[in-house]
Structures are given as C-alpha cells and as structure tokens.
N, CA, C and O atoms as CSV, one atom per row, in Angstrom:
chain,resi,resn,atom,element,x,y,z
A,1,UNK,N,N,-97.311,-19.219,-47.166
A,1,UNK,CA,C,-97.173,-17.799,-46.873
A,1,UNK,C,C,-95.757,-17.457,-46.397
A,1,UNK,O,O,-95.288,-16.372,-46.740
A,2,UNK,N,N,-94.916,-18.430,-45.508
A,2,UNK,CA,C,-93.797,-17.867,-45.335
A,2,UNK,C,C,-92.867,-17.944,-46.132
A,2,UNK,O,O,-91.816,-17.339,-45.921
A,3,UNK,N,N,-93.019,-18.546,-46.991
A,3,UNK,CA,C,-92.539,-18.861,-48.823
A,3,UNK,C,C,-92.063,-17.707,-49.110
A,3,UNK,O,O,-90.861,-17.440,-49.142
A,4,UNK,N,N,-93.107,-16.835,-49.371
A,4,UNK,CA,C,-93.479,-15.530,-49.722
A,4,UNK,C,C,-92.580,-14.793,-49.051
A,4,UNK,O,O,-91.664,-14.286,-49.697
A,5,UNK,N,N,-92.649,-14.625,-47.872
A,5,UNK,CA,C,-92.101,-13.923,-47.021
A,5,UNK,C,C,-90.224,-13.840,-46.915
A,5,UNK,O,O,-89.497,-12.849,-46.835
A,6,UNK,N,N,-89.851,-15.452,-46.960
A,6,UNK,CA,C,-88.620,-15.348,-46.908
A,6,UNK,C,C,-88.195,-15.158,-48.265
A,6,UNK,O,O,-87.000,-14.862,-48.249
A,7,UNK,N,N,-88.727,-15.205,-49.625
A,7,UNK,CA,C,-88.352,-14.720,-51.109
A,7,UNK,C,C,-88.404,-13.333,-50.424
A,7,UNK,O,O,-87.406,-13.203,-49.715
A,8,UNK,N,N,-89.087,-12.422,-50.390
A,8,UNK,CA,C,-89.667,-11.172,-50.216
A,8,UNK,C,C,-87.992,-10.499,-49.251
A,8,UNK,O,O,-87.295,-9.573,-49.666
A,9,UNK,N,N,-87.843,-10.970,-48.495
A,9,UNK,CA,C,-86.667,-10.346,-47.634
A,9,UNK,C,C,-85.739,-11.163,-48.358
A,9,UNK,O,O,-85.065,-10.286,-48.899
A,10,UNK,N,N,-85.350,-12.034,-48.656
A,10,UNK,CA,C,-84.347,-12.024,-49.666
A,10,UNK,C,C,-84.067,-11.354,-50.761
A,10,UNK,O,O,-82.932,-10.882,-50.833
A,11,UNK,N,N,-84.852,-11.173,-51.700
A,11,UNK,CA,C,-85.066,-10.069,-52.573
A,11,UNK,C,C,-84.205,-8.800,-52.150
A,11,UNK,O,O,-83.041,-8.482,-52.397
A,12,UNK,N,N,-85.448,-8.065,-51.254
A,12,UNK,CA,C,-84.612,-7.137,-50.313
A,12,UNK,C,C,-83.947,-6.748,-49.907
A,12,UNK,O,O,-83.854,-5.522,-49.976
A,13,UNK,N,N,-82.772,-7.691,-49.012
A,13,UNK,CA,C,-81.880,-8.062,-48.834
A,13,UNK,C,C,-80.594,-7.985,-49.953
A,13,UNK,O,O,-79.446,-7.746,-49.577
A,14,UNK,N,N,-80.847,-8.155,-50.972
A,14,UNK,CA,C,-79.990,-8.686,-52.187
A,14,UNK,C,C,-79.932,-7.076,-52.652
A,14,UNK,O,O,-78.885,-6.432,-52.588
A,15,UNK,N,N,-80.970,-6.617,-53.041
A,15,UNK,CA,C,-81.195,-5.174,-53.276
A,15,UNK,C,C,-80.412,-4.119,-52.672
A,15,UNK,O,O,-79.966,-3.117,-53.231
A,16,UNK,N,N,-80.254,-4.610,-50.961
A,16,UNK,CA,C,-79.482,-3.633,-50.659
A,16,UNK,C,C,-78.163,-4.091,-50.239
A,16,UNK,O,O,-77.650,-3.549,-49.260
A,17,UNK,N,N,-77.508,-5.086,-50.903
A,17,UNK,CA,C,-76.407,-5.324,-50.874
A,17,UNK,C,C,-76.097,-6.658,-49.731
A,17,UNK,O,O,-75.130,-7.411,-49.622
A,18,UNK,N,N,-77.403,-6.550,-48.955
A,18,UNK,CA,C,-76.729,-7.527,-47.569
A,18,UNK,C,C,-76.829,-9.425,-48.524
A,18,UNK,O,O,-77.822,-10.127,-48.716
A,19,UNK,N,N,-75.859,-9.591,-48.773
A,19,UNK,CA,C,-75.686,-10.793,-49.705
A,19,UNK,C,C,-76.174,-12.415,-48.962
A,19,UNK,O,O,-77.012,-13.294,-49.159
A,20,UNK,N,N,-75.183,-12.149,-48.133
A,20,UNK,CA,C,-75.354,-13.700,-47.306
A,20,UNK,C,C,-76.869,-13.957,-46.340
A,20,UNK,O,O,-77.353,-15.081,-46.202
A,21,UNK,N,N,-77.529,-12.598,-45.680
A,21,UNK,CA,C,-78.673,-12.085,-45.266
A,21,UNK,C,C,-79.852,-13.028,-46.301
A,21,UNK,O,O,-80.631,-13.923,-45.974
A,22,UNK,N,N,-79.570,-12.356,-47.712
A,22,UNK,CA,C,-80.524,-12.272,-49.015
A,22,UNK,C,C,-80.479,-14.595,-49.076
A,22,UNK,O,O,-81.400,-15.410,-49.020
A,23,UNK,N,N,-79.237,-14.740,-49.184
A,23,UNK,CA,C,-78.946,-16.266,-49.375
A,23,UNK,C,C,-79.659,-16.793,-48.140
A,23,UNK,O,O,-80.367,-17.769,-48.389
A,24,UNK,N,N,-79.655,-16.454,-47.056
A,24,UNK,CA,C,-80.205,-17.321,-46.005
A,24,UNK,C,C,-81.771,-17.407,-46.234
A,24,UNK,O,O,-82.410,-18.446,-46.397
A,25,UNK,N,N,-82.238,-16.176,-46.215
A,25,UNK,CA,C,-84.093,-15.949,-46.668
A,25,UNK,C,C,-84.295,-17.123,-47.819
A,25,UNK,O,O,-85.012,-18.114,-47.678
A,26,UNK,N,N,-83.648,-16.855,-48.781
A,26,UNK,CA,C,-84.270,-17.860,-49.803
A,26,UNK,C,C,-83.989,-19.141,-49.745
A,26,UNK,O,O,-84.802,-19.865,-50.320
A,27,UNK,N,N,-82.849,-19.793,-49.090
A,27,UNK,CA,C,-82.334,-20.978,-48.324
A,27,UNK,C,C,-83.798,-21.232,-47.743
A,27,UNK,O,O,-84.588,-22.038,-48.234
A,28,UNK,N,N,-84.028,-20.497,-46.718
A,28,UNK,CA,C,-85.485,-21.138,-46.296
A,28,UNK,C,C,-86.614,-21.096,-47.082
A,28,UNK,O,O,-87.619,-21.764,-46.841
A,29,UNK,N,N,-86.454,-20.067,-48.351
A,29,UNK,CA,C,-87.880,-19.921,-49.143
A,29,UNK,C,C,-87.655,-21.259,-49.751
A,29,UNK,O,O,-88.636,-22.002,-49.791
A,30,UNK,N,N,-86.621,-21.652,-50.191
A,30,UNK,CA,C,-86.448,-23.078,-51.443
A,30,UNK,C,C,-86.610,-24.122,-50.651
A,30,UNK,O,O,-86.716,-25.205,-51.227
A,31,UNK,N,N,-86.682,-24.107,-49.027
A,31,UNK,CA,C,-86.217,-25.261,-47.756
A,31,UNK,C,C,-88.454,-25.882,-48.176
A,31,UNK,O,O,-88.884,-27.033,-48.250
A,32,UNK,N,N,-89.030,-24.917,-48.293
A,32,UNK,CA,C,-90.348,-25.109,-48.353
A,32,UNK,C,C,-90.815,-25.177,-49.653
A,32,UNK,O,O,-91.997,-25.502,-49.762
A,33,UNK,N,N,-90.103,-24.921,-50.817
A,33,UNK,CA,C,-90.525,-25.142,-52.087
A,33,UNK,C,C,-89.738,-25.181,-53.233
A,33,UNK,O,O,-89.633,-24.386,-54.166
A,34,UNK,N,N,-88.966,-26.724,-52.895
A,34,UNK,CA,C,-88.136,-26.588,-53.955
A,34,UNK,C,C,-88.109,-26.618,-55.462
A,34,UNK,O,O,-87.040,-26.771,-56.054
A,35,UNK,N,N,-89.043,-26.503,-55.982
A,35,UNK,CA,C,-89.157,-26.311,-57.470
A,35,UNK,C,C,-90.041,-25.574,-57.772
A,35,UNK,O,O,-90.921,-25.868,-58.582
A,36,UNK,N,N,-89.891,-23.777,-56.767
A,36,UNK,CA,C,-90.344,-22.642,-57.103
A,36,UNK,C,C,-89.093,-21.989,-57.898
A,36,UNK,O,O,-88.029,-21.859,-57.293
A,37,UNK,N,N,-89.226,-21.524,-59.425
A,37,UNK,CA,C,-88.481,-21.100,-60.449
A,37,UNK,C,C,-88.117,-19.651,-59.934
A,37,UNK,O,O,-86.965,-19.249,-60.098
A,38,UNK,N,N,-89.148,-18.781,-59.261
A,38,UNK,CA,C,-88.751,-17.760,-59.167
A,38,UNK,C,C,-87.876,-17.841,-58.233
A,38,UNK,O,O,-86.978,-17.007,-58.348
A,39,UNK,N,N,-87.743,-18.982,-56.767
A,39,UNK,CA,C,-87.293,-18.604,-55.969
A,39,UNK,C,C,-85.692,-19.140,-56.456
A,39,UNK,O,O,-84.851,-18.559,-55.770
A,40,UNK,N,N,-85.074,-20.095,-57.459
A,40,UNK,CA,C,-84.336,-20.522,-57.905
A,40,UNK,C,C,-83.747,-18.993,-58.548
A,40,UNK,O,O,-82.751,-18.404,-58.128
A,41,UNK,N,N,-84.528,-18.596,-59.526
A,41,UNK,CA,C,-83.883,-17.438,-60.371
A,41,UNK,C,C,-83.180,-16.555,-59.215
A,41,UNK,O,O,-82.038,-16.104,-59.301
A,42,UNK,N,N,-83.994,-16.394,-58.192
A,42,UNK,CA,C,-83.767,-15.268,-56.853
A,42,UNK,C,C,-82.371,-15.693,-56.837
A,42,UNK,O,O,-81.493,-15.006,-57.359
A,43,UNK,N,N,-82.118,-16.897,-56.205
A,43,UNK,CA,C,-81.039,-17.469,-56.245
A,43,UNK,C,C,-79.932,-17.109,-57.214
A,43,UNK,O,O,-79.141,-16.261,-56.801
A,44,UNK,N,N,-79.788,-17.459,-58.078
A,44,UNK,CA,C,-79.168,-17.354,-59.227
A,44,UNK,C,C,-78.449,-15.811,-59.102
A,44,UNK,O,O,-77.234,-15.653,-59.214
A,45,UNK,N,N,-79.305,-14.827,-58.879
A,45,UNK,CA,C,-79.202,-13.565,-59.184
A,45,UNK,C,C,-78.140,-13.202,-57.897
A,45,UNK,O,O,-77.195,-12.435,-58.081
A,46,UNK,N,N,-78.457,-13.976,-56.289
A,46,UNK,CA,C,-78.013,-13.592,-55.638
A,46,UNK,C,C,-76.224,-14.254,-55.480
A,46,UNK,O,O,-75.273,-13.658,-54.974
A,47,UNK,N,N,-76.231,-15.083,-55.852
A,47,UNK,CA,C,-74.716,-16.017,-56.275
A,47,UNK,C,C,-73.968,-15.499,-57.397
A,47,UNK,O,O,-72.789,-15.839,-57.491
A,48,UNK,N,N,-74.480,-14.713,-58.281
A,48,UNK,CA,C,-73.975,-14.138,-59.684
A,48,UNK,C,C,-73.573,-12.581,-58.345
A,48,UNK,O,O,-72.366,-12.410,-58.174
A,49,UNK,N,N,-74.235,-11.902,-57.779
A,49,UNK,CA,C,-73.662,-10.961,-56.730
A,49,UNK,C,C,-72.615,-11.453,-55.903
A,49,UNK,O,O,-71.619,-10.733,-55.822
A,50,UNK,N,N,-72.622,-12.274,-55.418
A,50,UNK,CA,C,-71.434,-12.790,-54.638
A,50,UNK,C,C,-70.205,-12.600,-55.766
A,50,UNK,O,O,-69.103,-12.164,-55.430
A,51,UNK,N,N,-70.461,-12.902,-56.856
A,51,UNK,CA,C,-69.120,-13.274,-57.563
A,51,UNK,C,C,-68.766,-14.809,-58.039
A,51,UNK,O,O,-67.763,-15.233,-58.614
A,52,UNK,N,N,-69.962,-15.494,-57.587
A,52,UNK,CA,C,-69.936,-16.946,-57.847
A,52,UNK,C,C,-70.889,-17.592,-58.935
A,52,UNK,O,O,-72.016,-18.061,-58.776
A,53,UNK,N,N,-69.961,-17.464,-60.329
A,53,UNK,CA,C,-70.070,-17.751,-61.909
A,53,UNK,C,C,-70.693,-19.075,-61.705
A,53,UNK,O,O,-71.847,-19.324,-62.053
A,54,UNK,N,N,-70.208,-19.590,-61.355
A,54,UNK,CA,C,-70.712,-21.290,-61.443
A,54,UNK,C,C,-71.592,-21.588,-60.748
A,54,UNK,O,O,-72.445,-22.242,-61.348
A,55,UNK,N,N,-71.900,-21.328,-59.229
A,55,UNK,CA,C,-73.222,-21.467,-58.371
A,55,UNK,C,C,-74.187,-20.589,-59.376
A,55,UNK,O,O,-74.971,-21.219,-60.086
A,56,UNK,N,N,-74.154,-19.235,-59.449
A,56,UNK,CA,C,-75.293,-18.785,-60.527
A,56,UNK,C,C,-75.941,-19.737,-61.093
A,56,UNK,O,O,-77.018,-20.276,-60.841
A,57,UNK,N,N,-74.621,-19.985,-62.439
A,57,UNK,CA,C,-75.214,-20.781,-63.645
A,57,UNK,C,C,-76.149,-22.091,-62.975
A,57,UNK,O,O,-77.235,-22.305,-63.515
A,58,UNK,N,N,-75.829,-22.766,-62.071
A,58,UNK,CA,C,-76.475,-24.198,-61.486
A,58,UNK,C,C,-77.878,-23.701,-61.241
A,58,UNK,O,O,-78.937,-24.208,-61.612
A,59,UNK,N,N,-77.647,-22.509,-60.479
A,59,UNK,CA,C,-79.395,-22.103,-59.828
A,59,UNK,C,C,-80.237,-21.717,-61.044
A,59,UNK,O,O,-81.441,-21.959,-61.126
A,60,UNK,N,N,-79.532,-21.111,-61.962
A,60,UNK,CA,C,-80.298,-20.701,-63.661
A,60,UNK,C,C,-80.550,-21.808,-63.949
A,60,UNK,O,O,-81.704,-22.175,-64.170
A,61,UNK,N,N,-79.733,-22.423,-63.997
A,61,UNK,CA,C,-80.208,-23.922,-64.881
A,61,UNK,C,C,-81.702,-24.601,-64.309
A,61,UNK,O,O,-82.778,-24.778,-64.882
A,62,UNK,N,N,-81.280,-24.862,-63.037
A,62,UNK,CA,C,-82.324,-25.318,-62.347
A,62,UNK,C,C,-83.979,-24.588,-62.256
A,62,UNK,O,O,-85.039,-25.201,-62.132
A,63,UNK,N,N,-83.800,-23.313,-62.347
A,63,UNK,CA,C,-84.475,-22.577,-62.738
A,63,UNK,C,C,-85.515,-22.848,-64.103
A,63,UNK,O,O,-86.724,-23.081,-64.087
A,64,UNK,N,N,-84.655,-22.736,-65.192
A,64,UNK,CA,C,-85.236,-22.698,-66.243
A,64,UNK,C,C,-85.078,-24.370,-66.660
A,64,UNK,O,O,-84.874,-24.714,-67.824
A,65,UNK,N,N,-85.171,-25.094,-65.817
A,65,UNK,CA,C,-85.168,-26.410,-66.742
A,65,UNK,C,C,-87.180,-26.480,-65.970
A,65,UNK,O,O,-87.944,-27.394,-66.278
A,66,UNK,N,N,-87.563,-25.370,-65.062
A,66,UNK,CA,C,-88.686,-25.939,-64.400
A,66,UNK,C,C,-89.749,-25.146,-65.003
A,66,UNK,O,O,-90.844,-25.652,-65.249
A,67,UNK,N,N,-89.439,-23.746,-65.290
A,67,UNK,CA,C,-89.877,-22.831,-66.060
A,67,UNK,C,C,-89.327,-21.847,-67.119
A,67,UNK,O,O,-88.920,-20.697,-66.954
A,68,UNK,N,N,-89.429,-22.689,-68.406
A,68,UNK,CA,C,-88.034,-21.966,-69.573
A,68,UNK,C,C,-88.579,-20.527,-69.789
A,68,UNK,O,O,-88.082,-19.828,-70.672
A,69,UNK,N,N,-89.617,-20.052,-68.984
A,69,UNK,CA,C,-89.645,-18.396,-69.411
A,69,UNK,C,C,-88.292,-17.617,-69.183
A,69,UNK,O,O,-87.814,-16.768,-69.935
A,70,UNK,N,N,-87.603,-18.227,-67.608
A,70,UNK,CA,C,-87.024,-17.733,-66.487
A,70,UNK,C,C,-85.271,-17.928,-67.655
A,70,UNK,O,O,-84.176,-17.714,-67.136
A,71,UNK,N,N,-85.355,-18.192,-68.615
A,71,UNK,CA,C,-84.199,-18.269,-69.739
A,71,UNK,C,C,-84.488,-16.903,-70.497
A,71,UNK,O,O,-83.785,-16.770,-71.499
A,72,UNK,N,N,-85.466,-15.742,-70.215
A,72,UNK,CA,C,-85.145,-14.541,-70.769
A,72,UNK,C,C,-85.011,-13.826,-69.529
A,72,UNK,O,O,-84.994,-12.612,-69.737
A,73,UNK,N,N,-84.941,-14.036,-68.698
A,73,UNK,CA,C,-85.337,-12.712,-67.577
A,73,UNK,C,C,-84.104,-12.031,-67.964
A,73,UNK,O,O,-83.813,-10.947,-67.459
C-alpha cells in the first residue's frame, strides 16, 4: 500500500513541476518494488523532465525490458 502511495505523490509531484519532490516518492516506491514497470516508466518520465536524456533512457529500458507494453506509452 505505501507502494501506491509514494508512486501516487510522485506522479503528482512531477505534474506539478516539483521534480526532485516527484524523484524522492518513487525512490521509495521502487525502494519496495523494484521490478514495478509502472513505477520505472514513472521514473523515466520524471528524469526525461529534469533534462536527463540518458537517466530517462536507463529507467525506459528497465522498464520495458519487464513489461514491453511500457515501449508504447
């Protein structure tokens, strides 16, 4: 459940711009489940906001090597 919770305010977080906020939440969402795809993609999305091309691509990768849906989002 707090899985949930720290994706959920990361998300959030990311949404409204607070970047490093959004990275810490999912830091702990992935700290409890590391080969949740969505919480990887979360990732991805939030490092491609920073401005960081290459962290993105790693968290995509990782992402979709666990669930290749997460290669159309």
């Amino acid at each position: 459940m707090l899985r949930a919770l720290h994706t959920h305010r990361g998300v959030v977080a990311a949404n409204a711009g607070r970047l490093d906020e959004a990275w810490s939440s999912l830091e702990r969402a992935i700290a409890q489940r590391p080969s949740d795809a969505s919480i990887l993609y979360a990732r991805a999305s939030v490092r491609g906001l920073q401005g960081n091309a290459e962290g993105a691509a790693s968290e995509l990768k990782k992402a979709v090597a666990i669930d290749p849906r997460f290669r159309f989002q």
